[in-house]
C-alpha positions in Angstrom: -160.1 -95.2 -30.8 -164.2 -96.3 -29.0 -163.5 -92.9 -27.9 -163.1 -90.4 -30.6 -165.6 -92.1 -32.4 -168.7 -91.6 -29.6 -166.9 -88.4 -28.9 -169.0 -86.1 -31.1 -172.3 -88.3 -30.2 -171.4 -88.0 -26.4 -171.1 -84.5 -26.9 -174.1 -83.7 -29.0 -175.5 -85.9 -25.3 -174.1 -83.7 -23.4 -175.0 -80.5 -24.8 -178.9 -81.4 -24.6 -180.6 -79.4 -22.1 -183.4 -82.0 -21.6 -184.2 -85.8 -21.4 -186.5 -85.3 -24.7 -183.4 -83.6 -26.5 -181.0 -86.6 -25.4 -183.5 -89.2 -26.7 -183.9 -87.2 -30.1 -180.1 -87.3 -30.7 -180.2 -91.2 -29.2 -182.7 -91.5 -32.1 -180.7 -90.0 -34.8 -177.3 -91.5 -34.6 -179.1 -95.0 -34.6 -175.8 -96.6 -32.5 -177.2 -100.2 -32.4 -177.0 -102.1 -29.1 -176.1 -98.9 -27.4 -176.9 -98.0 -23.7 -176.6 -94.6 -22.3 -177.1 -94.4 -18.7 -178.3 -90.6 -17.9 -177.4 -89.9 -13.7 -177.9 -86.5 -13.5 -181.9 -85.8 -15.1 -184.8 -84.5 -13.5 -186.6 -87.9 -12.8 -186.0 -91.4 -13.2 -187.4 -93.7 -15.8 -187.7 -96.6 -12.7 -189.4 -94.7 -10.6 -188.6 -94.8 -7.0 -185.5 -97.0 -7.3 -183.9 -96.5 -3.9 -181.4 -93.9 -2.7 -178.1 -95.0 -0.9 -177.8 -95.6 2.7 -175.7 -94.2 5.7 -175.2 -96.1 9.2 -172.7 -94.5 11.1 -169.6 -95.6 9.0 -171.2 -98.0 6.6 -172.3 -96.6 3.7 -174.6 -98.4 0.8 -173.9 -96.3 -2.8 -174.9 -96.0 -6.1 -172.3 -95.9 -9.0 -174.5 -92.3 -9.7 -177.8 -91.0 -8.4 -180.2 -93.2 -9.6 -182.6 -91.5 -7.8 -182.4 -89.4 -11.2 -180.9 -92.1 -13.6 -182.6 -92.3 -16.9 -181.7 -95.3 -19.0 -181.3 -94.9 -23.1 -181.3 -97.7 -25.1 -183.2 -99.4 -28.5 -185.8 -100.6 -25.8 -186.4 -97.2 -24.2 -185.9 -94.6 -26.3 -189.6 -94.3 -27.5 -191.2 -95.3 -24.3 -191.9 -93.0 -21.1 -190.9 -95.2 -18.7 -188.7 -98.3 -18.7 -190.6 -101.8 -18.9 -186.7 -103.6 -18.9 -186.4 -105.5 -15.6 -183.8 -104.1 -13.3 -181.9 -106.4 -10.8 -179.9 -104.0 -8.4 -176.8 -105.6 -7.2 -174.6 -105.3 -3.7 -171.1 -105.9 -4.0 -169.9 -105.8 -0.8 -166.1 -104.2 0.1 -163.4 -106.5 1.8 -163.9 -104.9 5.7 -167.7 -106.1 5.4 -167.4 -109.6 4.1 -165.4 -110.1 7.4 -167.9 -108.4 9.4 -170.6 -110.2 8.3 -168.3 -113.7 9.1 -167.1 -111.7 12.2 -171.5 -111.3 13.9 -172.1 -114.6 12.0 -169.6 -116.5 14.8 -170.7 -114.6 17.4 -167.1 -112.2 17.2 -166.7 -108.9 17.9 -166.7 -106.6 15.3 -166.7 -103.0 14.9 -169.7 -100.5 15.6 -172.1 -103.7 15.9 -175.1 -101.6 16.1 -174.7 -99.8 13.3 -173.8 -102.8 11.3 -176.6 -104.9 12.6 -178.9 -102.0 11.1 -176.6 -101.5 8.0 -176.8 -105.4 7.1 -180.6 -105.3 8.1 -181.9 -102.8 5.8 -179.8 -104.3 3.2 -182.2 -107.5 3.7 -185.4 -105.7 3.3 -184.0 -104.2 0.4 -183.9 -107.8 -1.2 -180.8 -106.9 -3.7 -178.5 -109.6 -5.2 -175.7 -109.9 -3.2 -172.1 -110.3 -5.0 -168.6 -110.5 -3.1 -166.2 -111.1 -6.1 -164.6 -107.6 -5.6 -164.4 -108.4 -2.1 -162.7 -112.0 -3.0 -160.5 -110.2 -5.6 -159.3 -107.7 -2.4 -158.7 -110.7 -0.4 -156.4 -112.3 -3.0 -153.9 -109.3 -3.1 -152.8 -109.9 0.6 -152.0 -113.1 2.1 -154.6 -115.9 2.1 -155.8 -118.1 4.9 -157.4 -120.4 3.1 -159.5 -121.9 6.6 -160.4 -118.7 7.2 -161.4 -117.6 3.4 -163.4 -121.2 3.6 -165.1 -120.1 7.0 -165.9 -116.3 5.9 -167.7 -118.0 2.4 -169.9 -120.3 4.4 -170.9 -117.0 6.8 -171.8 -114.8 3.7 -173.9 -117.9 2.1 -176.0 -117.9 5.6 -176.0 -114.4 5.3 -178.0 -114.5 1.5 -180.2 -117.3 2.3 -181.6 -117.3 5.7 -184.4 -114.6 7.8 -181.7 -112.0 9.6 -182.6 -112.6 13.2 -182.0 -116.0 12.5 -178.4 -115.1 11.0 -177.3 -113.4 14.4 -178.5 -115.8 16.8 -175.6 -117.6 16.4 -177.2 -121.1 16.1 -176.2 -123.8 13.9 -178.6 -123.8 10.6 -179.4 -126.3 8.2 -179.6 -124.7 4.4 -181.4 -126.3 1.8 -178.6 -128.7 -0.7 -178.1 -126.3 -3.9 -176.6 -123.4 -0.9 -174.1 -126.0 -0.2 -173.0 -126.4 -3.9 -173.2 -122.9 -4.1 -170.7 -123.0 -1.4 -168.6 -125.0 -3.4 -169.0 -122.9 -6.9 -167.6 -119.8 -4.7 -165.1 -121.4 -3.2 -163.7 -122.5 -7.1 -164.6 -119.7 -8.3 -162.4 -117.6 -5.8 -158.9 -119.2 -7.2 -160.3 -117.0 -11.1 -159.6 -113.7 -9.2 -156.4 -114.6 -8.4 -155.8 -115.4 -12.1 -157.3 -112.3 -13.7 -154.3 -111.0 -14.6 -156.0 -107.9 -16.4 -158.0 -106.7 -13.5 -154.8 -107.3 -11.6 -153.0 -105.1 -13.7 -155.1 -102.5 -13.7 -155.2 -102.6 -9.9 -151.5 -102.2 -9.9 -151.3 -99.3 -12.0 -153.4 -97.1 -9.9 -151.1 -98.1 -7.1 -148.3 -96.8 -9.1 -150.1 -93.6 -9.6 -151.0 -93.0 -6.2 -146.9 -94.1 -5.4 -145.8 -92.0 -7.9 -148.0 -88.7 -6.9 -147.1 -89.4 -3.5 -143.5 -89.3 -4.1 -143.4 -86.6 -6.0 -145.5 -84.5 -3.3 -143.0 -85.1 -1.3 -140.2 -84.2 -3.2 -138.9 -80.9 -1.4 -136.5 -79.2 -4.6 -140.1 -79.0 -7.1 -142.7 -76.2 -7.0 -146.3 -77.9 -7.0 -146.6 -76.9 -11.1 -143.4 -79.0 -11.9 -145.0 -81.8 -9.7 -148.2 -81.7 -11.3 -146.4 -81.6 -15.0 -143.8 -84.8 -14.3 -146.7 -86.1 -12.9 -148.3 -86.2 -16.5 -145.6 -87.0 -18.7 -144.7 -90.0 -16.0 -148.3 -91.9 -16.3 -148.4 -90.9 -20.5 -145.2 -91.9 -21.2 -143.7 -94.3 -18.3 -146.5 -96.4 -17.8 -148.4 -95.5 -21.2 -151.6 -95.0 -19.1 -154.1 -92.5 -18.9 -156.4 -93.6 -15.9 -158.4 -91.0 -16.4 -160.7 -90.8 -12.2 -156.9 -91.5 -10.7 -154.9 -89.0 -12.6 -157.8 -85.9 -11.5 -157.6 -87.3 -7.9 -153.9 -87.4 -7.8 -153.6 -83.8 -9.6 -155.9 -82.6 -7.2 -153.7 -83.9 -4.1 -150.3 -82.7 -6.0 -151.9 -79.3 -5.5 -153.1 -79.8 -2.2 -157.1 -79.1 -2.7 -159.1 -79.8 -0.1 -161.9 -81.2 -2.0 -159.8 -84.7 -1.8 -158.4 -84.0 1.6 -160.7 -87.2 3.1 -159.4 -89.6 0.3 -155.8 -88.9 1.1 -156.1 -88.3 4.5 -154.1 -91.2 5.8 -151.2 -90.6 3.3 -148.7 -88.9 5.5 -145.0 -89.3 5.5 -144.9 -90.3 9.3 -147.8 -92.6 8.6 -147.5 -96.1 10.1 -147.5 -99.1 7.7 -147.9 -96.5 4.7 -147.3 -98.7 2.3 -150.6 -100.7 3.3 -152.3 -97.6 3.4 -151.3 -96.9 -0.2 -152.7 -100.0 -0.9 -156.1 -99.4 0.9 -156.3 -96.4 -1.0 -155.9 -97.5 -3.9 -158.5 -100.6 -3.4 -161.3 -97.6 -2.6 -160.8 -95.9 -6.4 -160.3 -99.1 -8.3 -163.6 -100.3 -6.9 -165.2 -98.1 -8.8 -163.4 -99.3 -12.1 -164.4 -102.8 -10.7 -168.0 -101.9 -10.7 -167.9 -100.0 -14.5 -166.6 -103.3 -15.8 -169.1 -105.2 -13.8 -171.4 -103.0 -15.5 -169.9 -103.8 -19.2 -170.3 -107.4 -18.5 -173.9 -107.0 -17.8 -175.1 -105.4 -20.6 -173.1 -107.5 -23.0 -174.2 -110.7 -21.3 -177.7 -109.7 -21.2 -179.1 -106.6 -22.3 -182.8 -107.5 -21.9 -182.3 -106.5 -18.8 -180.5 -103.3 -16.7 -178.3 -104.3 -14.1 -177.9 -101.1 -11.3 -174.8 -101.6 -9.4 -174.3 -100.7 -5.9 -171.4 -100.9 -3.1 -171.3 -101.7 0.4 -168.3 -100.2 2.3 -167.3 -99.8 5.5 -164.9 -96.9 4.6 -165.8 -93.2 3.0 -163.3 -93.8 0.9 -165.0 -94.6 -1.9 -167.7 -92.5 -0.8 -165.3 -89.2 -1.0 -164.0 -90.4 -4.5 -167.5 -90.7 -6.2 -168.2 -87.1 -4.6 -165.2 -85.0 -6.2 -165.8 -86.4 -9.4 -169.2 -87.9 -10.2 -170.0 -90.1 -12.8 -172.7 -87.6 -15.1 -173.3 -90.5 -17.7 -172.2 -94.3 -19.2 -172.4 -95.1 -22.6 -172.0 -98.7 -23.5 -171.4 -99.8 -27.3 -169.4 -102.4 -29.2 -168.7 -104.5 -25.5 -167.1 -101.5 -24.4 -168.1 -98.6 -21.4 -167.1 -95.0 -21.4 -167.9 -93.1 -18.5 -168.4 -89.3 -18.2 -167.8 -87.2 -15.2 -169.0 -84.0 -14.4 -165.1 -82.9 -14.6 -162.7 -84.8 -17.2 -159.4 -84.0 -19.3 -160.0 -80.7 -20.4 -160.3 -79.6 -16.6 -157.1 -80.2 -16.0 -155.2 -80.7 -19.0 -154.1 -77.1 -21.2 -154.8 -77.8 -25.0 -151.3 -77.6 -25.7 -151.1 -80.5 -23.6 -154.3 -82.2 -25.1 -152.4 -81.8 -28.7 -149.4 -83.5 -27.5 -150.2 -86.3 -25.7 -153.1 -87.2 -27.6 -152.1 -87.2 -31.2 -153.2 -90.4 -33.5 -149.1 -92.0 -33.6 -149.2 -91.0 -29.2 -151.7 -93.0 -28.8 -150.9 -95.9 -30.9 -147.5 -96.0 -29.6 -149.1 -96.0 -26.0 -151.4 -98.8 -26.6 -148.2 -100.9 -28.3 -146.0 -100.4 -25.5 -148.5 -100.9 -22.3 -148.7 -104.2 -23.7 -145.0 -105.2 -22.5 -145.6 -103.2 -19.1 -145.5 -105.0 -16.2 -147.0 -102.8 -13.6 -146.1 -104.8 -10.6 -142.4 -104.7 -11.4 -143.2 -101.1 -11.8 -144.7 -100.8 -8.1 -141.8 -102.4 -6.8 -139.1 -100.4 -8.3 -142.1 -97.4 -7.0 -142.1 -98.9 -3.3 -138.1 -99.3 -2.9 -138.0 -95.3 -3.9 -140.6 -94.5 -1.3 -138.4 -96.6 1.1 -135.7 -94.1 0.7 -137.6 -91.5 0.9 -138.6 -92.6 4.3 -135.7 -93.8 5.4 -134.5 -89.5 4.5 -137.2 -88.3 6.1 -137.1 -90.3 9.4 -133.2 -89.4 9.8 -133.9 -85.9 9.4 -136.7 -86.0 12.7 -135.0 -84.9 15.5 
């Protein structure tokens, strides 16, 4: 319902051909405690703000450009150039948490070199490191919790000490609050196993990557039959409309190669595939992971603009934010919409618009996905791509 009633105002945004125009119509429909968060203008309001990194395969990205982000809000809308302070976070993906715990102990990890200059650049950079996505990813496999202990205490050498110090591998004594904060993360870790609405939504874009992948795979439908049961099973099945996954996943029913990398490992004579499913579907709902982060900012402070980045040792995520970009964010009422340069009327007909997105659709939806439990869903999903598997690998000679 947020939605159709910023629709018209996010249009009237997105129709503007210049910052100037954008800030005029900011102006006019006087949305208090609104945000808008511009990533596609001709210059920043921060100025040089930093651009994302590349080392080999670790990669250090922005949730847009904001090379050319141009922030909106009560504070800014009059003003040239923003006065807000910005604190630019680092939320760092599973794979490097355990590198960094991995050159912490002296182990070996993957392209060391690269990583060494990765992690180092990272430090000059002086951002606020975060690993609660990365804790969250941990809690959906099994949990060692000496291990998870171990890799906490690396990170916190990581964030507090010089960098050459951090790789000499020598014992170091941190001032007392590091050890609390030791302590707070380690507590603090047992909250993502208990966010049973992140966890949800986690699980339902496994089910739509299960789901597509099935279907893709189903030999008796042409790729327009795929693409249309695709549709009506996330609308009406799982009374969902996630609206990054569902472009992906249309885009990989029909085979484009613009989404060839994110899929890439999805094969039917894939080894552990299921895992790979999984991995998959980590690298999109990052993404969601860092809008919300992003919502929580701005309601818990909005004195001040929080840019989020992530830190990944797979392109993944990289690939995703590529095919569809995020053009803008508009925060209001503790909610966050985010616009891409392509959304439902790219892929949807309007005869398909009108039906699925009528007034009683939609409330119907939102009363029903209440009662889903997406996890019971993926299994049912997981024992149907076990048969299909089992089909497939008695028909190779």
């Amino acid at each position: 319902m947020l939605m159709l009633k910023l629709y018209p105002f996010i249009q009237e945004i997105i129709n503007c051909e210049t910052t100037i125009e954008k800030m005029e119509v900011f102006n006019r429909w006087n949305l208090s405690e609104c945000r808008v968060f511009l990533f596609d203008e001709e210059k920043s309001n921060f100025g040089n703000i930093g651009k994302s990194i590349s080392y080999g395969k670790f990669n250090l990205i922005g949730l847009g450009d904001y090379q050319k982000i141009w922030v909106i809000d009560k504070n800014t809308v009059n003003a040239k150039d923003n006065f807000l302070p910005v604190v630019r976070i680092i939320n760092y993906d599973l794979n490097i948490f355990t590198y960094i715990d991995g050159l912490y102990i002296g182990k070996d990890v993957p392209d060391k070199k690269n990583l060494i200059r990765f992690l180092h650049e990272i430090k000059l950079l002086r951002l606020t490191n975060n690993i609660s996505t990365a804790l969250m990813e941990r809690y959906t496999t099994p949990i060692n919790s000496k291990l998870l202990a171990r890799m906490i205490k690396s990170y916190v050498y990581f964030d507090s000490i010089n960098f050459e110090v951090f790789q000499s591998n020598m014992p170091q004594t941190l001032k007392p609050d590091k050890y609390f904060w030791m302590k707070e993360i380690w507590e603090d870790a047992e909250a993502y196993l208990r966010n049973a609405e992140a966890i949800q939504q986690y699980e339902a874009v496994c089910c739509y990557i299960l789901k597509a992948f099935i279907l893709k795979n189903t030999n008796n439908l042409s790729i327009k039959a795929k693409v249309a049961e695709f549709k009506r099973y996330c609308f009406e099945d799982l009374c969902v409309f996630l609206e990054l996954e569902m472009f992906l996943l249309i885009l990989f029913l029909k085979n484009d190669s613009s989404v060839q990398k994110i899929f890439k490992k999805l094969q039917l004579g894939a080894k552990e595939l299921i895992d790979k499913i999984h991995n998959t579907a980590w690298d999109i709902f990052h993404i969601r992971l860092l809008e919300q982060s992003t919502l929580f900012n701005c309601i818990e402070n909005p004195d001040v603009i929080y840019l989020h980045y992530f830190a990944t040792a797979d392109s993944g995520l990289a690939e995703v934010l590529r095919a569809n970009p995020i053009k803008m964010m508009v925060y209001y009422n503790e909610k966050i919409i985010s616009i891409r340069r392509y959304n439902a009327p790219d892929f949807f007909t309007q005869g398909e618009l009108d039906y699925y997105t009528t007034e009683e659709k939609v409330r119907l939806r939102a009363e029903k996905v209440q009662n889903i439990d997406f996890c019971s869903i993926k299994r049912g999903l997981s024992s149907e791509l076990d048969n299909l598997l089992l089909n497939f690998n008695n028909s190779v000679p």
